[in-house]
N, C-alpha and C positions, 0 to 999 in steps of 0.2 A: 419688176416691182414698181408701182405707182404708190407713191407717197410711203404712207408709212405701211399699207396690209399689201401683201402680194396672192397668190391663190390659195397659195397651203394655209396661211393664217385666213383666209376665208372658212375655208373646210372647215379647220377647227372650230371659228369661230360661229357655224351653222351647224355644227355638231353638238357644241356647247348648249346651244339656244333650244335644240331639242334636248337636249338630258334635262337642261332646267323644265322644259314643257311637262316632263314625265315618262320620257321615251327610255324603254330599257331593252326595249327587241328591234334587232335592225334584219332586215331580209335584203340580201346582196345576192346580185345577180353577175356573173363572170364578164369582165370586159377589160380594154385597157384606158380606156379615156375616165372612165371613173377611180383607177387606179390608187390619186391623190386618198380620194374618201376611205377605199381599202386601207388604208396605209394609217394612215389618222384613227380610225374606229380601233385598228390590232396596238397602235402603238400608241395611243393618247388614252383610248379610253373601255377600260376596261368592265364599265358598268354595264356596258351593253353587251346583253348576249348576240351573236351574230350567226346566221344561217345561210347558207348558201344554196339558192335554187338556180339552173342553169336556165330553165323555163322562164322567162319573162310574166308569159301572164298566167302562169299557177304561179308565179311569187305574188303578184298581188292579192293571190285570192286567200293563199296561206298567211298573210299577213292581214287578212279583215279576219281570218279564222284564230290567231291570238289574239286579235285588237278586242274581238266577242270575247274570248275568255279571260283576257287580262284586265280588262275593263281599262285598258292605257292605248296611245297614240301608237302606232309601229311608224316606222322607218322605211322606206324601201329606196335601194338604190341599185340602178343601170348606166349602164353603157350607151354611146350616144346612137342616134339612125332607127329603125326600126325596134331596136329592144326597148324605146321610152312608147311605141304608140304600141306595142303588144301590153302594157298594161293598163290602157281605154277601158275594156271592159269588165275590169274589178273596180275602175274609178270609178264607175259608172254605177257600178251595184253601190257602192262604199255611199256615195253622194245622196243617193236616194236611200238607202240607208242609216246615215249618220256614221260612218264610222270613221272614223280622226285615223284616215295615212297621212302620212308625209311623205310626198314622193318628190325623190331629190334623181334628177335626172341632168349627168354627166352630158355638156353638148361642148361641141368646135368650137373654134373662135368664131365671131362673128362672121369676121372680115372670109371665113372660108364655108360659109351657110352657102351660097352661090357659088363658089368655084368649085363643084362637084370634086369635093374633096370624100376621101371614102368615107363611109357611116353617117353619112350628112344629111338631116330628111330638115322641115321647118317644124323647132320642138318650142318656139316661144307660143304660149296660149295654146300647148297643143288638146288639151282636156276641155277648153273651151268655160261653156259653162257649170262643169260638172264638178269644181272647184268651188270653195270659198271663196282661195286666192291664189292668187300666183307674184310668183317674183321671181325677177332675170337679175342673175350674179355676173358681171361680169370683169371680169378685175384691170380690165382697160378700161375702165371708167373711174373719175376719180375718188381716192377716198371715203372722202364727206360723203359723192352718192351710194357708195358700199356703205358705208357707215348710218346713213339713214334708213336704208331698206331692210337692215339686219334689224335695229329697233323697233322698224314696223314690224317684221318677222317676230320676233322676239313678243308682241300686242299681240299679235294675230294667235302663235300658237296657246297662248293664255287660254284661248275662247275657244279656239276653235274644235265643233265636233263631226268635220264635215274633210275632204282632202282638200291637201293646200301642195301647188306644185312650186317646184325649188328648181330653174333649169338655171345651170351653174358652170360658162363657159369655162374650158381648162385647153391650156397651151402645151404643147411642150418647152421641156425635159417633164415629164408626169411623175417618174421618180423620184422625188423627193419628199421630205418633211417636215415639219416646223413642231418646235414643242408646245403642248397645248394651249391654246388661245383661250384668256380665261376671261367669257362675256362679263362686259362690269358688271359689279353688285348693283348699281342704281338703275340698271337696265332690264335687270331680272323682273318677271310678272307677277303684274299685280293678282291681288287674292281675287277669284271670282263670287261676285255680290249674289248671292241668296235667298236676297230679302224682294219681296213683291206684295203690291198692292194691285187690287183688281176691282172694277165698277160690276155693281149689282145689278146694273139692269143688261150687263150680257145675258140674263139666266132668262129675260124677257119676260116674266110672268110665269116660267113651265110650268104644269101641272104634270106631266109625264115626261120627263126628263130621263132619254137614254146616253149612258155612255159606252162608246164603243170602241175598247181597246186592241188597237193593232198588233202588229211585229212588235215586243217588249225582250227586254232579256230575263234570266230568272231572277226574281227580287228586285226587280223593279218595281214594281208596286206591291207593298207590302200586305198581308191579308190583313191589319187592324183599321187601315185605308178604307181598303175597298168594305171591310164593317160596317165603319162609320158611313159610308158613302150610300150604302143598301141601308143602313138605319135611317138616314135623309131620304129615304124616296128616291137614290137615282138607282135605275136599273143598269147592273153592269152587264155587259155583254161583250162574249172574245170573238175577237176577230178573225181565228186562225192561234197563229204562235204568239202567243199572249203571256204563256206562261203564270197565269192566275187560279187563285186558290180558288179549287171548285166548287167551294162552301158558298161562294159571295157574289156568281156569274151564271149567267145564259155562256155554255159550251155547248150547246147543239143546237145551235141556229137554223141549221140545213135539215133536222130532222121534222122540227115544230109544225106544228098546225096554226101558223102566224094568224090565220083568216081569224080564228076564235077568239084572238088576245087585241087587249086594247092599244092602238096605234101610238106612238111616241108625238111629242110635238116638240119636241128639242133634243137632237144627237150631237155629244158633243165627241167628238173623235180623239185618241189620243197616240203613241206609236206608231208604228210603222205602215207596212202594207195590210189592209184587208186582205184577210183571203179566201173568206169566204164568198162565192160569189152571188150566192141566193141571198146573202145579207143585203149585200148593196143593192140588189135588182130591187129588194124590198122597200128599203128605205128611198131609194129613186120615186117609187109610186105612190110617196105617201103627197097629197097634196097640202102646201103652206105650211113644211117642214123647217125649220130654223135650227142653221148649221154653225157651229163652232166649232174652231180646230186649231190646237195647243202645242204647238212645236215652237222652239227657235228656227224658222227658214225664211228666207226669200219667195217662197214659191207655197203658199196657202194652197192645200187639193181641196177643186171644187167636187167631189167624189160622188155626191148625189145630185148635181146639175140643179142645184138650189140656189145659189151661191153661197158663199162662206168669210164668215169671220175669221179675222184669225187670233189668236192670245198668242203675245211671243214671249211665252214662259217655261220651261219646267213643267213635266206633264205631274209630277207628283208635288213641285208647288201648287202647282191651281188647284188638281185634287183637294190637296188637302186644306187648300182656302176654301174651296167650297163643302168641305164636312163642317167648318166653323160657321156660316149661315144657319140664319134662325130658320127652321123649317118651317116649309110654305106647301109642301105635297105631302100626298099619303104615302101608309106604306103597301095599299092593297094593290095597284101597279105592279110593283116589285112583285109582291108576294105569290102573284097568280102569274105572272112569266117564270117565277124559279120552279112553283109546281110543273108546271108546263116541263120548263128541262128537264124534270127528276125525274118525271116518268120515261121521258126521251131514251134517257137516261140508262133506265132499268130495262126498256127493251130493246137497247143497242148491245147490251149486255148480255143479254139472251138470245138476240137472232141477227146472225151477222154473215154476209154470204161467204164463201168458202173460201178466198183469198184473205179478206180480211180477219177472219175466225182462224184459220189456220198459220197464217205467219206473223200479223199484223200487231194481232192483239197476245199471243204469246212474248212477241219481242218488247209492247207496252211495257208489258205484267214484267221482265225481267230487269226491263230498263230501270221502271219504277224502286224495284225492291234493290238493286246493287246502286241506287245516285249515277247511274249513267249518262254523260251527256249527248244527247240526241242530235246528230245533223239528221237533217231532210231531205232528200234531193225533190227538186220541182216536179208539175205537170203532174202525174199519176200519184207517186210516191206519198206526197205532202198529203194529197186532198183522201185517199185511201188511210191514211193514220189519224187523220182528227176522226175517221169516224167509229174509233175505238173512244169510250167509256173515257170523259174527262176529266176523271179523276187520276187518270195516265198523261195525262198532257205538261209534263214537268222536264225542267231541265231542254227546251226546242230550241234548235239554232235551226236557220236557212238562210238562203242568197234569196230572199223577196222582194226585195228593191228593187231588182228588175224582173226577178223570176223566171230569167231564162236556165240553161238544163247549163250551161258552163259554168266550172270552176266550183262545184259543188265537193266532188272527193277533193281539188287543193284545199279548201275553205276547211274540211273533217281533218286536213293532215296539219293545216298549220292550230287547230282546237287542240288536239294529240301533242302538238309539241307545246303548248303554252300551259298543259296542267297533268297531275299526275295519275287524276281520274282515269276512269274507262271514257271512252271516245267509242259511241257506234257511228256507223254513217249508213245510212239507209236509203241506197240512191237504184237504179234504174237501168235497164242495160248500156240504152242509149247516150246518156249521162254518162256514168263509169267509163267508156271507150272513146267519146269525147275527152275527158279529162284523163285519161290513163297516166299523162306524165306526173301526176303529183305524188306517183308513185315511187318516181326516182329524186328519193331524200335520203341521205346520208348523213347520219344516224337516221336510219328508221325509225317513228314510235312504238314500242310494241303495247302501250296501251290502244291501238287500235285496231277497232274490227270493222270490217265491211260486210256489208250484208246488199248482191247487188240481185235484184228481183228482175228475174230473163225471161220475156215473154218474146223473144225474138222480132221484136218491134217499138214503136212509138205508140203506145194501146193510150194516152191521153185522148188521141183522134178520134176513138172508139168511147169513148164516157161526152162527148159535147154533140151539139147540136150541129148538123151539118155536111159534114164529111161524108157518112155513111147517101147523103144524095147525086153524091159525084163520084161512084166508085173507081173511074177511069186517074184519079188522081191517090190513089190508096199504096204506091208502092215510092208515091214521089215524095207524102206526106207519112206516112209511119212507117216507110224504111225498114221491111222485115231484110233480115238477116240471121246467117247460119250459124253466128260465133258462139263460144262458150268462152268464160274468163280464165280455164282452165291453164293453160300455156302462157299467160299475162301473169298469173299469179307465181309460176314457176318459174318466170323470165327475173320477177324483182324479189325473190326469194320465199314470200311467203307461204304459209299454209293454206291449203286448201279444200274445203268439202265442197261436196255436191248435195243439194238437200231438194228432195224431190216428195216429201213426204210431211206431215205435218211437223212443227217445228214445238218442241217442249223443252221443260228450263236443262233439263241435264244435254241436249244436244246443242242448247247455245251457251250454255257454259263449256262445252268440253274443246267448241272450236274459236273461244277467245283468242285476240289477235290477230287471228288469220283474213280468210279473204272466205267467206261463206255466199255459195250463189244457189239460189233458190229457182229452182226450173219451174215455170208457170204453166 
């Protein structure tokens, strides 16, 4: 014990600091050097629900998939060595993303970083810059400097909507515990401020003012918003998983006959990732294009090689400061791109090729009508379901931040454990048998259903440009394979159909829960 905190009153006390943040779900991963934090979390504090994944990095992934549905910061804690850098690549999605973990990773004493003591790798700034922040606990250091970095801690998680890493040396005896450490009241976070003011000549003069909404979650921008917004002259447009009311948006970007419609002169950008990629190609081309882009980050995306302004506010403060502006464009802009989608619209609804007409847009229509929450998996899956009718595009999660094919079923399992909705998850063979582990969760959810589409390969390689000119690389890049999920399903108990025939609502009601694979 130094001074007056020793390590268990640490724990506690960085326990504390997250409950005040808002943290109610913690995801723990098996080990002994985090032991301390086990011990504190069952016996101090009962407000957090606690899960145990053995998997390191489907815990991270499962915990951006509450963090989405709970709309609060998750927890995540490991063991020292290897189990802290197996969660890089959900920090990595979460960072570009937005999503508020907290990853509090159990390390050695300093002093045994270097004497190749077991589980030892270098975990100070191991996430590098894919953090907000970091902070090293170490309880051989005095007091006052434990005492100052918890206050910082304590600042930081106020704000913060981005991962913040917690590496938190612990000594033996690890068995012990301290009763709970109660963060002072005058330490506790302040309210986050609300209020903003913005200069009008961001808007630079527009007369065609696009906005283009990225990765959102549902209800994040409300439809009386995006009203007002289409009533000023700005044209909206989704990005992808936008999750916006289709009354008040451009949702078939990819289909349109761009060439016909008059050019924007200012895109302001909001959320997440594009993903559409005929969007971007387009807006790239436009010449003396003026870019705005409305995040709290460090890292403004120059996304159309224009350069870019950035507003660091609140994508639905600034909105909604700019529906207060006295209008200065028309609404004939707008008026003649929403025509444009509605017809899109009407004839993606009528002719649609035979994967998407037979599974795609079925699964939409069911999703739609039971409040289903939709995971996505990348690559194929994603860009195959926007091009169902966007008045289906509701309730969309994915990993788009980085938008690789990992951690996609963890991310539907840890959405399944945070609500008591239905949970579909709509991923991909390749995907699914990469992430197979986030199968093994105990309690299972049985709000969820898989739905894993088997074309016995990587067939994104086959929808782009390219590939198809080097066929001698075609086994190295979409990886066909003879598997079926048949024995996987069997293996973690679930149910299982085989669906090789078109898909209607009485056959994806009747196999809820289970594990439904769709032969291609």
């Amino acid at each position: 014990m130094i001074g007056s905190m020793d390590q268990f009153e640490i724990v506690n006390a960085v326990l504390s600091i997250c409950l005040d943040a808002g943290v109610r779900d913690a995801v723990v991963s098996p080990g002994s050097r985090n032991a301390p934090l086990m011990i504190a979390l069952k016996r101090n504090f009962p407000e957090f629900r606690v899960y145990s994944v053995v998997d390191e990095r489907s815990a991270a992934y499962k915990a951006i998939g509450i963090s989405d549905v709970s709309g609060r910061p998750v927890v995540l804690i490991c063991t020292s060595g290897t189990a802290a850098a197996n969660y890089l690549p959900a920090v990595c999605e979460a960072f570009h993303r937005a999503v508020p973990l907290i990853v509090i990773t159990a390390d050695r004493p300093a002093r045994l970083v270097t004497a190749r003591d077991g589980q030892t790798i270098f975990q100070e700034h191991l996430f590098g810059r894919h953090v907000d922040a970091y902070f090293g606990l170490d309880p051989e250091t005095n007091t006052e400097n434990i005492l100052q970095l918890l206050d910082a801690l304590s600042s930081t998680l106020s704000v913060a909507s981005r991962p913040v890493h917690i590496n938190l040396h612990l000594d033996e005896p690890l068995y012990q515990w301290r009763v709970k450490y109660p963060w002072p009241a005058d330490k506790r976070m302040p309210k986050r401020n609300s209020g903003h003011t913005f200069e009008t000549d961001e808007l630079n003069g527009s007369l065609k003012p696009m906005v283009v909404i990225g990765q959102s979650k549902p209800g994040k921008l409300p439809a009386d918003l995006l009203r007002k917004l289409v009533e000023k002259g700005f044209l909206v447009v989704s990005g992808g998983l936008s999750n916006l009311p289709p009354e008040y948006c451009v949702g078939h970007f990819n289909q349109l006959a761009v060439h016909e419609l008059p050019q924007p002169d200012l895109v302001i950008t909001v959320g997440g990732e594009i993903t559409h990629k005929p969007l971007k190609q387009y807006l790239k081309r436009i010449d003396k294009l003026k870019h705005l882009h409305v995040e709290k980050t460090l890292y403004p995306p120059d996304t159309f090689g224009k350069g870019v302004r950035l507003i660091h506010a609140e994508a639905e403060d600034y909105l909604l400061w700019l529906t207060a502006q006295p209008a200065e464009v028309g609404i004939e802009f707008v008026q003649l791109w929403l025509q444009y989608d509605q017809s899109a619209e009407d004839v993606q609804f009528r002719t649609q090729e035979r994967e998407i007409a037979n599974y795609y847009l079925p699964l939409a229509m069911a999703a739609f009508e039971q409040q289903v929450l939709l995971a996505l998996g990348n690559s194929a899956v994603v860009r195959k379901f926007l091009n169902v009718p966007k008045r289906f595009h509701r309730n969309l999660y994915g990993n788009r931040g980085t938008a690789g094919i990992d951690g996609t079923l963890s991310a539907a399992v840890g959405m399944a454990l945070a609500t008591e909705l239905p949970v579909w998850c709509l991923i991909g063979d390749l995907s699914f048998f990469y992430d197979v582990n986030a199968l093994w969760q105990v309690p299972y959810p049985e709000n969820l259903t898989i739905f894993v589409f088997n074309d016995h390969r990587g067939s994104i390689f086959e929808m782009i440009e390219g590939p198809k000119d080097f066929p001698e690389i075609f086994e190295l890049q979409s990886t066909p394979h003879p598997f079926n999920c048949e024995h996987i399903a069997r293996h973690f108990g679930l149910k299982y159909a085989r669906i090789e025939e078109k898909l209607d609502a009485h056959t994806i009601s009747k196999h809820q829960g289970g594990l439904v694979e769709i032969m291609l």
